[in-house]
LUMTI-33764 format. One record per residue (C-alpha): residue in one letter; x, z, y negated. Coordinates in steps of 0.5 Angstrom, whole numbers, padded with zeros to 4 digits, always signed. Layout:
# residues N
aXZY;...
This chain:
# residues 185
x-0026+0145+0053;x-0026+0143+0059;x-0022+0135+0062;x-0026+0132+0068;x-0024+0125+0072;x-0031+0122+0074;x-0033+0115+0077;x-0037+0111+0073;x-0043+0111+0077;x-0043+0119+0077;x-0042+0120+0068;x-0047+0126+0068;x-0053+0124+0062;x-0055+0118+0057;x-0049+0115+0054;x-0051+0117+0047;x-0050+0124+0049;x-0042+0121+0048;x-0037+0119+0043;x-0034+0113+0048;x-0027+0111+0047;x-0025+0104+0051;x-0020+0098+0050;x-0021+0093+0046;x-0022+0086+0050;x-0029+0083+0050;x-0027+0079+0058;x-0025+0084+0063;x-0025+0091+0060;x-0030+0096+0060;x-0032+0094+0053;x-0037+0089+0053;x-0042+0094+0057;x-0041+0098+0052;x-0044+0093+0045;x-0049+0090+0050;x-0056+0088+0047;x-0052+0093+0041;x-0047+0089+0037;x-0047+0081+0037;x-0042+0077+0042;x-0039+0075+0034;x-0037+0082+0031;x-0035+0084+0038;x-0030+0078+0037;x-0028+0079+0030;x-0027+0086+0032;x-0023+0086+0038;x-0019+0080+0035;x-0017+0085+0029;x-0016+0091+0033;x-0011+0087+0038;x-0007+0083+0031;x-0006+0089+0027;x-0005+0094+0033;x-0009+0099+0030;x-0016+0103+0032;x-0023+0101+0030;x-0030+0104+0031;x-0036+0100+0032;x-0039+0104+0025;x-0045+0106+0026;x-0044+0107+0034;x-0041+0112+0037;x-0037+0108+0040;x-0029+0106+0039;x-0023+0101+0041;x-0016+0102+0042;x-0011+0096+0043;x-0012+0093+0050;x-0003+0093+0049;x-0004+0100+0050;x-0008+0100+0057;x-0005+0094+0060;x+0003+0096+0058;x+0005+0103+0061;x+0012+0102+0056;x+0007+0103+0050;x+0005+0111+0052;x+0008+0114+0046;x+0002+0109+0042;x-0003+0111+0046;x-0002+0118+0045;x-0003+0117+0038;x-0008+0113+0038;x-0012+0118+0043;x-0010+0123+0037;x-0013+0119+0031;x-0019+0119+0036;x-0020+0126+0036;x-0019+0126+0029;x-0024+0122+0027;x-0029+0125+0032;x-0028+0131+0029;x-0030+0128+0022;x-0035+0123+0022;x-0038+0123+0028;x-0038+0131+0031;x-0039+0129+0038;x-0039+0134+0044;x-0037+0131+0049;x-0033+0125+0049;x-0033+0119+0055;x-0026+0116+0055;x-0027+0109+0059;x-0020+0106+0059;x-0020+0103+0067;x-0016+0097+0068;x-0013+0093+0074;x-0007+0098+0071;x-0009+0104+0073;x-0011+0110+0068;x-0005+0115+0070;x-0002+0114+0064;x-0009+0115+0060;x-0008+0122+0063;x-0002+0124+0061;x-0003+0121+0054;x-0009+0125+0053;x-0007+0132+0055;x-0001+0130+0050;x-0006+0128+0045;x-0010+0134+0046;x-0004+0139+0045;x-0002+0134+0038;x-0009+0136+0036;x-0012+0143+0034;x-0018+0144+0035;x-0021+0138+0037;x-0029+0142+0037;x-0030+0139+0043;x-0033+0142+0050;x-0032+0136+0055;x-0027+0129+0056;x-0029+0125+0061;x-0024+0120+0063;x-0028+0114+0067;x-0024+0112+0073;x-0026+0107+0078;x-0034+0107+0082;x-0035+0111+0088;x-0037+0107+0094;x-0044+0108+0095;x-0046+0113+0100;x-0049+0107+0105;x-0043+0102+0105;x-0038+0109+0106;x-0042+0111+0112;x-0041+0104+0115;x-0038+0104+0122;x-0030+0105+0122;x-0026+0098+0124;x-0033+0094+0121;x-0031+0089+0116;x-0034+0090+0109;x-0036+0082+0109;x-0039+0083+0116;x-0044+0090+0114;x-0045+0084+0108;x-0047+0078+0112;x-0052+0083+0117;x-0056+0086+0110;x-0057+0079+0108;x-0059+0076+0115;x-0063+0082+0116;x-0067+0080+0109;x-0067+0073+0112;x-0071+0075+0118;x-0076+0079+0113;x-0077+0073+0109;x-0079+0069+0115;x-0072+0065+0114;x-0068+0063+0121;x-0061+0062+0121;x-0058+0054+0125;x-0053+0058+0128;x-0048+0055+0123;x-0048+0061+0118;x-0054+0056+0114;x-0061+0058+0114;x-0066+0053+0115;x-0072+0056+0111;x-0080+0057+0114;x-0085+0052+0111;x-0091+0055+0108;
């Protein structure tokens, strides 16, 4: 079994090739791409509200996909939990849903150093696991045309020269004054 660290636009094959473990808050955590056009907004709510009360684990059945606390994530001091609920997860993937390959995507504006260390603890608490690969999801990559931009160039400004670019394909003239007057046709 192998642990690879991978940006989410780089994850290798369809979701569906995965079991995905994230964090439940419906807002600003990863989850909500996950249940997109899968799970109502309201039984995403109801179960984010119950896995966050009652501090415990929950599987959106029959999905391959599960939730952890968002306590767990966005508190370093609940490490230990973590741990144990990365434990129950690979347990619970062994039993019901068998799944090879495992997609951890836990990122938030705290970090994910601390997943990486519950895990391979998680993963020394659990024998076997029958999994080949865990891929823990970190932030994006820039694109390879935004880290080629010119050193000492502001990012707003590559931004503000695209869009005058798109501007002056459609015909559109600037007043000067950052606001554009469109042609007439």
């Amino acid at each position: 079994m192998r642990i690879v660290r991978t940006p989410s636009n780089k994850v290798e094959g369809p979701i569906s090739d995965y079991h995905v473990l994230t964090y439940a808050d419906s807002g600003y955590g990863p989850l909500p791409h996950y249940t997109k056009r899968r799970v109502p907004r309201e039984q995403v709510e109801e179960l984010v509200s119950r896995i966050n009360q009652r501090g415990e684990a929950a599987t959106f059945f029959p999905l391959p996909l599960s939730a952890v606390p968002r306590k767990v994530i966005w508190d370093k001091l609940h490490w230990s939990e973590l741990r144990a609920h990365l434990a129950d997860f690979l347990h619970v993937n062994a039993r019901a849903f068998g799944a090879r390959r495992i997609l951890i995507d836990l990122q938030s504006p705290h970090g994910t150093a601390h997943v990486m260390e519950a895990l391979r603890g998680a993963v020394e608490d659990v024998s076997p696991i029958c999994v080949d690969e865990i891929v823990v999801v970190t932030a994006a990559e820039l694109e390879e045309t935004a880290a080629a931009a010119p050193a000492g160039l502001p990012r707003e400004a590559s931004v503000t020269e695209a869009i005058t670019k798109d501007h002056e394909a459609r015909g559109d003239a600037s007043d000067g004054n950052g606001r554009t007057r469109h042609r007439a046709a």
